[in-house]
C-alpha positions as CSV (number, residue, x, y, z in Angstrom):
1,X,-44.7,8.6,-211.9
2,X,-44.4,10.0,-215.4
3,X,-46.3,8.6,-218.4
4,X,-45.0,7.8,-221.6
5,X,-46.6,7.0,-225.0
6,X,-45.2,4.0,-227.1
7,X,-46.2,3.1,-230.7
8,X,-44.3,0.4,-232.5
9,X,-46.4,1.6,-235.8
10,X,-47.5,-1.9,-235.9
11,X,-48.8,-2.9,-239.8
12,X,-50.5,-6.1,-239.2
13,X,-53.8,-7.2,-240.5
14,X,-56.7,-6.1,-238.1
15,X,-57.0,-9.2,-235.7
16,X,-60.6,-9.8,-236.6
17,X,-61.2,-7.9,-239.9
18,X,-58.1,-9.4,-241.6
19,X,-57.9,-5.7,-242.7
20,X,-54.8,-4.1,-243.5
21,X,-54.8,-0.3,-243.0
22,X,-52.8,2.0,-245.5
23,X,-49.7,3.1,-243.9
24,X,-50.3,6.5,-244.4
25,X,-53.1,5.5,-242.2
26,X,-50.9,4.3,-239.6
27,X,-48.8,7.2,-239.6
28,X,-51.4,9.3,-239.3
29,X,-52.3,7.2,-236.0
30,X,-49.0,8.0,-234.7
31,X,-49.0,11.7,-235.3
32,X,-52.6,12.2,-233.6
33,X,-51.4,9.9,-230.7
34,X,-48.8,12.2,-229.9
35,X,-50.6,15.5,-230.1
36,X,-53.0,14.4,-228.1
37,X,-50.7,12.8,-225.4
38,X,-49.1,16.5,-225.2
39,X,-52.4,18.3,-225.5
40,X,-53.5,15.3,-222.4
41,X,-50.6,16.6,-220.2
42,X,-48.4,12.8,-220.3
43,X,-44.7,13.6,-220.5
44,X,-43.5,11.3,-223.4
45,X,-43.7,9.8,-226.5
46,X,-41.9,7.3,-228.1
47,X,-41.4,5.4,-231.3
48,X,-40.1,2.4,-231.7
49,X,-37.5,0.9,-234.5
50,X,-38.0,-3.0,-236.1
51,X,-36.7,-3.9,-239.6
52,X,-38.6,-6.9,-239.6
53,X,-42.4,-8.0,-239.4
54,X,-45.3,-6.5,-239.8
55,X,-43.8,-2.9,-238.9
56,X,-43.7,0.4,-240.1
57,X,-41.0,1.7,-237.4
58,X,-37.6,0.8,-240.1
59,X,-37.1,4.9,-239.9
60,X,-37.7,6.4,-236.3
61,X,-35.6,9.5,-236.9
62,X,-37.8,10.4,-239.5
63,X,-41.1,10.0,-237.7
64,X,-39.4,11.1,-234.6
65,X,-38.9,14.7,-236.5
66,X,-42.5,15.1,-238.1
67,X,-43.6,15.0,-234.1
68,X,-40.9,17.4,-233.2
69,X,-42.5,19.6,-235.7
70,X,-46.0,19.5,-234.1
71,X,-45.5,19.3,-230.6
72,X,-43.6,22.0,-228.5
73,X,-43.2,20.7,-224.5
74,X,-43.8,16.3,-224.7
75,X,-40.6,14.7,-224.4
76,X,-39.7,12.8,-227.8
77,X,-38.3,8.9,-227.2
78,X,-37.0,5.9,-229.2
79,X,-38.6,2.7,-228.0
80,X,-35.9,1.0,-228.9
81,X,-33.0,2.5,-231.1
82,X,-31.8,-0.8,-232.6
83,X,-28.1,0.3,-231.7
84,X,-26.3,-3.5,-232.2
85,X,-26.9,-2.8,-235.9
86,X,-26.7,1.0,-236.7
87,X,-23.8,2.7,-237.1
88,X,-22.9,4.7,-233.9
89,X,-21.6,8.0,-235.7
90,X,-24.7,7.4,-237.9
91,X,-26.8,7.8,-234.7
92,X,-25.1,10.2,-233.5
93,X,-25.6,12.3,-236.2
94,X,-29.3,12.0,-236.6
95,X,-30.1,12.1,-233.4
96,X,-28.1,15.1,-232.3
97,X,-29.9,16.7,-235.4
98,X,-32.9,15.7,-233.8
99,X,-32.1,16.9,-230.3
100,X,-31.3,20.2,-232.1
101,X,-34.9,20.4,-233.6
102,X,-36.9,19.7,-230.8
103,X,-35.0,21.8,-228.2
104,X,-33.3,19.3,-226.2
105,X,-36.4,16.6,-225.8
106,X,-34.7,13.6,-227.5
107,X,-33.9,10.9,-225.1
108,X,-32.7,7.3,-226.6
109,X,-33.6,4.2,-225.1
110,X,-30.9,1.2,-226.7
111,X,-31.3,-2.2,-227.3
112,X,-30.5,-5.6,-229.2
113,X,-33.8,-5.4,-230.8
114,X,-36.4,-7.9,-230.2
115,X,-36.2,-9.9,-233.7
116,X,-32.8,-11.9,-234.5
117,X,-34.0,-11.3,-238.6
118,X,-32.5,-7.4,-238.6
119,X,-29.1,-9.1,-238.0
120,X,-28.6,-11.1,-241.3
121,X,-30.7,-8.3,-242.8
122,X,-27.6,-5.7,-241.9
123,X,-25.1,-8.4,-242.6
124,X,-24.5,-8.9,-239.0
125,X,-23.7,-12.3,-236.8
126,X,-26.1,-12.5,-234.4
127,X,-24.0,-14.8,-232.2
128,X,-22.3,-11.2,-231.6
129,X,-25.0,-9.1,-230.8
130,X,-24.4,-8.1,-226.7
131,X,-20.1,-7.5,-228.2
132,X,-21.8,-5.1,-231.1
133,X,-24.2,-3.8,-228.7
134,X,-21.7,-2.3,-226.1
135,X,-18.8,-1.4,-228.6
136,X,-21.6,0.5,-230.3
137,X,-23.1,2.6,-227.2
138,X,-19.4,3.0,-225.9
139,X,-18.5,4.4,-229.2
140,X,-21.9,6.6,-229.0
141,X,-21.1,7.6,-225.6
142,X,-17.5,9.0,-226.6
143,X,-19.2,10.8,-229.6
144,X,-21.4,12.6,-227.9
145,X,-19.8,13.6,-225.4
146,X,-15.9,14.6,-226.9
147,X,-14.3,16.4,-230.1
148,X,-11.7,15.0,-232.1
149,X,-12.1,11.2,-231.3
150,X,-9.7,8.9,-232.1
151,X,-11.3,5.5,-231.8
152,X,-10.5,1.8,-232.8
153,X,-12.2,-1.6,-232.5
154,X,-13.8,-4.6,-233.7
155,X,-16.7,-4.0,-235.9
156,X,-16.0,-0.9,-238.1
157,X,-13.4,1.1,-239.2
158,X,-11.1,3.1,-237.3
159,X,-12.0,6.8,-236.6
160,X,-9.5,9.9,-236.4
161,X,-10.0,13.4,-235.0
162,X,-13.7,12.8,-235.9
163,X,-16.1,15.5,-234.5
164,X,-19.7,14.8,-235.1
165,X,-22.1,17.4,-236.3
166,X,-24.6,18.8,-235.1
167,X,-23.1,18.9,-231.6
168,X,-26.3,17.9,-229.1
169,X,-28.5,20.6,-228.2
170,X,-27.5,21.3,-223.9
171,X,-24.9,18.2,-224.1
172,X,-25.4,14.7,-224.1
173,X,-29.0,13.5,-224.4
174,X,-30.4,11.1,-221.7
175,X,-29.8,7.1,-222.7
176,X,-31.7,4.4,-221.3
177,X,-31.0,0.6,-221.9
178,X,-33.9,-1.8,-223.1
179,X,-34.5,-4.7,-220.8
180,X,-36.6,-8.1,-221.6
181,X,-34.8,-10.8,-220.8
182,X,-31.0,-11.3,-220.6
183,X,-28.6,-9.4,-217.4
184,X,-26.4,-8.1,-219.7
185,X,-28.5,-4.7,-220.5
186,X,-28.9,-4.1,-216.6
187,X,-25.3,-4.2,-215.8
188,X,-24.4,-2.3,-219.1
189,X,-26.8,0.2,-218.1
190,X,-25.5,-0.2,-214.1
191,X,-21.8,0.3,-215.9
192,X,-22.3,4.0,-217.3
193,X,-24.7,5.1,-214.5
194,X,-27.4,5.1,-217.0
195,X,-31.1,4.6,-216.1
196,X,-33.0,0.6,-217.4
197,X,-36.5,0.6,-219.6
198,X,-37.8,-3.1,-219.0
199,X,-40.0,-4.4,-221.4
200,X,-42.7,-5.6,-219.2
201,X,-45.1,-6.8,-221.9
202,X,-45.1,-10.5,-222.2
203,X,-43.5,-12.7,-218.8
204,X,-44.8,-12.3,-215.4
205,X,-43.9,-9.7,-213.0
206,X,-41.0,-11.5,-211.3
207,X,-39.1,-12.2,-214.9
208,X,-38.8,-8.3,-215.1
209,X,-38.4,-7.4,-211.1
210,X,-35.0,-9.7,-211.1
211,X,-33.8,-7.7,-213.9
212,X,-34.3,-4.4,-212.1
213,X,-32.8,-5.7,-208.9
214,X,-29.6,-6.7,-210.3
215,X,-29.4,-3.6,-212.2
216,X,-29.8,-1.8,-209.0
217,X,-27.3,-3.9,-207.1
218,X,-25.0,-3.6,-210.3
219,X,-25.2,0.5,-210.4
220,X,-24.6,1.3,-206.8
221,X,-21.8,-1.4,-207.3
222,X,-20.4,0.5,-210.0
223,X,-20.0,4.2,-207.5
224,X,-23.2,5.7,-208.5
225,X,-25.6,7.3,-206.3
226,X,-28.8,4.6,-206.4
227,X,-31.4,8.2,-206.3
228,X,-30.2,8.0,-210.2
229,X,-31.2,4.5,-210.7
230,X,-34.5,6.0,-212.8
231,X,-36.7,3.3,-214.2
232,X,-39.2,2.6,-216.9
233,X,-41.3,-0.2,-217.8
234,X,-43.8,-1.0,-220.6
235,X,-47.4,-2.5,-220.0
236,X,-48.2,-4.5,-223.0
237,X,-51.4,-2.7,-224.1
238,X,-54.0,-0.6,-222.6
239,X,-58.1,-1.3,-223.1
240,X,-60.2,0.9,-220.9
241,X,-63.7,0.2,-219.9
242,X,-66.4,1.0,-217.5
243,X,-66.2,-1.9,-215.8
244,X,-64.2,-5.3,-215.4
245,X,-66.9,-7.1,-216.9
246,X,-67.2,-4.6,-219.7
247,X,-63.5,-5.2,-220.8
248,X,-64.1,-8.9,-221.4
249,X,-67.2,-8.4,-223.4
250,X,-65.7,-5.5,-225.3
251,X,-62.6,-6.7,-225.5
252,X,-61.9,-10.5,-225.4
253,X,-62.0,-11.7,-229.1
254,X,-60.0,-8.7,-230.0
255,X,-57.2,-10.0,-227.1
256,X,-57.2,-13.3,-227.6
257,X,-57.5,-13.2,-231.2
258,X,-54.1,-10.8,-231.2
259,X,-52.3,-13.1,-228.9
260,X,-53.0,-16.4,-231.7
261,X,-51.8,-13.7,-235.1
262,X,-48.9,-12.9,-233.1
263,X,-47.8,-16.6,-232.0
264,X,-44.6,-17.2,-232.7
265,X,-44.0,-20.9,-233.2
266,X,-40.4,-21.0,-234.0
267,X,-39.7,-19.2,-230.5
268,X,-42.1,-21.5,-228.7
269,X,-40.6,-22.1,-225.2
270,X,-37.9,-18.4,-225.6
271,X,-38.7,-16.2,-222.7
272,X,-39.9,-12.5,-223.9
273,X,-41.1,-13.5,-227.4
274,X,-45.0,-15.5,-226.4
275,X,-46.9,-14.2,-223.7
276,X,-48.3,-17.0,-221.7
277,X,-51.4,-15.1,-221.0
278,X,-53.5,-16.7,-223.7
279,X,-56.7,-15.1,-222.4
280,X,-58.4,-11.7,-221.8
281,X,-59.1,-12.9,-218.0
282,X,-55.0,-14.3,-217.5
283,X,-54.0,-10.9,-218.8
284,X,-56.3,-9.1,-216.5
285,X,-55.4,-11.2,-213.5
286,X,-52.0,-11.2,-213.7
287,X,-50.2,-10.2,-217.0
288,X,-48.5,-6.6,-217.4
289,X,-51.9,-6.2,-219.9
290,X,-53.3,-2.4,-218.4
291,X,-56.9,-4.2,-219.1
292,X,-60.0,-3.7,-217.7
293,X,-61.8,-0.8,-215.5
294,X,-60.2,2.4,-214.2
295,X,-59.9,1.3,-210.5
296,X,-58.4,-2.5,-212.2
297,X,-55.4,-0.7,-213.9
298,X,-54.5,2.1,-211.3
299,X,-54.3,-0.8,-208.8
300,X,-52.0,-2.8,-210.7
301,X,-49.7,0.2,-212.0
302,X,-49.3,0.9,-208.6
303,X,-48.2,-3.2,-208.0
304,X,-45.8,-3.0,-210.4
305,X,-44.9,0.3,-209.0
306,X,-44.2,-1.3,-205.4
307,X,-42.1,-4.2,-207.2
308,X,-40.0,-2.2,-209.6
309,X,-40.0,1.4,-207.5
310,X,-40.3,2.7,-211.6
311,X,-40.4,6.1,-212.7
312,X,-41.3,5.9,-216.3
313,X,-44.3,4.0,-216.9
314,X,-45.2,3.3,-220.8
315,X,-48.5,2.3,-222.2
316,X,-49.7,1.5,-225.9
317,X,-53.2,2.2,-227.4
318,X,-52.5,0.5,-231.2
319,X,-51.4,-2.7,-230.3
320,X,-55.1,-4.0,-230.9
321,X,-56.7,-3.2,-233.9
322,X,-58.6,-0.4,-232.2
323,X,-59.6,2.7,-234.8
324,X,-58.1,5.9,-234.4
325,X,-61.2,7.8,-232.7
326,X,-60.6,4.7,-229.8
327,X,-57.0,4.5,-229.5
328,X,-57.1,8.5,-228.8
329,X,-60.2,8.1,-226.3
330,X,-58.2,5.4,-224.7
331,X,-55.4,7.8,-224.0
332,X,-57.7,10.6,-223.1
333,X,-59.4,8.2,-220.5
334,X,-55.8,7.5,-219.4
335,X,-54.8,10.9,-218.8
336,X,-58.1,11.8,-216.8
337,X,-58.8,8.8,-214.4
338,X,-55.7,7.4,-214.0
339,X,-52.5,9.1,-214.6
340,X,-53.5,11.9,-211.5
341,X,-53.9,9.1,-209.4
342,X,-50.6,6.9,-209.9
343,X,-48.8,10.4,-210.0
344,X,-50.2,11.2,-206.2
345,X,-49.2,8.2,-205.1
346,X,-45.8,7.1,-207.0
347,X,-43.8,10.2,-206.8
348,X,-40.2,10.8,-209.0
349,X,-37.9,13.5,-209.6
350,X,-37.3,12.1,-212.9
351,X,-37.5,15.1,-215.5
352,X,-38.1,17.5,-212.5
């Protein structure tokens, strides 16, 4: 298994506190999250994009390059790259530039997004957000990987001998597809012989397993060999302690106090959007929640692991209020008692 950092630079008021740090503050988090994750020996970090709610994610790219800048070996990710309303030669650009920067550690991971508001905020339909995701990435995919494109379809203008600039630094960058809820990422990914991300933060286990399946059925359909079927999937936050017990005392109006601010009443009933874990103990028992004592969350990393065969496995340390000093013991207490063990037992070749 290889382990994966994800902030979606959430700027929410504190759960409890009702306090609202300074997003300088916030990026600051971000920045020591990922120096420590490469100074802690986990493989990846990765930001994510929203244009809507209580995020400060609008601008990956730029984040994305202030942690090129101090890290040197930690693979650099998007979490996701809101491709059904960028513009694909847009993308290409920056990220290529990014790619350039950070010798060859950019990796995208694509998606609808998980809020319908960035479409009218780009002047988009969202009835046609799965026909502007794919046109998008198939345009991407060409850009990246030819010179002098000729290209013409639906949702922007026509392109002619177009060459983007800077070229990717050792050819095309890896591209996975987000997953939460709908088939259509798994058999676009399946299509291009690309590898899937599944959310695996909110619905139970076997919402996300069916997704994985058919994208594995889907990409050996499709001619390619299932060893490159590579895998990731997120957790929904991480809270350490001692002990079970310690978790819920530590933790449990922090949890469930998150889970009410983050309600969504308009998408009441709309898988991927409330989790139906409303408590601490739900989440521990049998959410994708990593909650709880060490021995608690290796045992159920390694349960997802035997129900998704993942290789990628994703966990978040800001998602709950916690203060910086916690969020980075978090991931320090991650990288010590846990990490070495999942690795031993949930080997991949993914990145080597």
């Amino acid at each position: 298994m290889r382990f994966q950092v994800l902030s979606l630079i959430g700027h929410g008021p504190h759960p409890l506190t009702g306090r609202t740090p300074a997003p300088a503050d916030r990026f600051g988090d971000v920045l020591a999250q990922a120096e420590a994750a490469e100074r802690l020996g986990l493989d990846a970090f990765a930001v994510g994009e929203r244009h809507a709610g209580p995020f400060l994610s609008s601008a990956p790219v730029a984040v994305l390059g202030a942690l090129a800048a101090r890290t040197t070996r930690i693979r650099l990710l998007t979490g996701v790259t809101v491709l059904s309303v960028l513009d694909p030669v847009r993308v290409a650009e920056d990220y290529a530039t990014l790619d350039q920067l950070s010798g060859g550690r950019i990796e995208l991971v694509v998606g609808k997004g998980a809020d319908a508001a960035h479409f009218a905020l780009f002047g988009l339909d969202e009835e046609r957000q799965w026909d502007l995701q794919r046109e998008k990435y198939e345009l991407l995919r060409r850009l990246w990987r030819e010179e002098h494109v000729d290209w013409t379809g639906e949702f922007r203008t026509p392109l002619k001998d177009v060459t983007t600039v800077p070229r990717p630094y050792a050819g095309p960058p890896r591209v996975w597809h987000g997953s939460a809820t709908s088939p259509r990422s798994p058999e676009l990914a399946a299509l291009h012989g690309d590898p899937l991300f599944t959310a695996n933060a909110i619905q139970p286990r076997a919402a996300y397993a069916a997704l994985i399946d058919l994208y594995r059925e889907r990409f050996e359909a499709h001619g390619h060999d299932p060893a490159g079927a590579y895998v990731g999937a997120g957790s929904g936050g991480l809270l350490i302690a001692d002990t079970d017990a310690e978790a819920v005392a530590r933790y449990k109006e922090v949890y469930e106090a998150q889970v009410r601010q983050s309600f969504k009443p308009a998408l009441a009933g709309r898988a991927g959007y409330n989790t139906p874990y409303r408590t601490i103990e739900e989440a521990m028992a049998d959410g994708p929640q990593l909650i709880g004592s060490p021995e608690r969350i290796i045992d159920k990393l390694l349960g997802y692991h035997a129900v998704y065969g993942h290789d990628l496995q994703s966990v978040t340390v800001d998602g709950f209020g916690l203060e910086r000093g916690e969020q980075l013991a978090q991931l320090e207490r991650f990288a010590e008692e846990i990490a070495p063990v999942v690795r031993r037992e949930a080997p991949t070749t993914l990145w080597g």
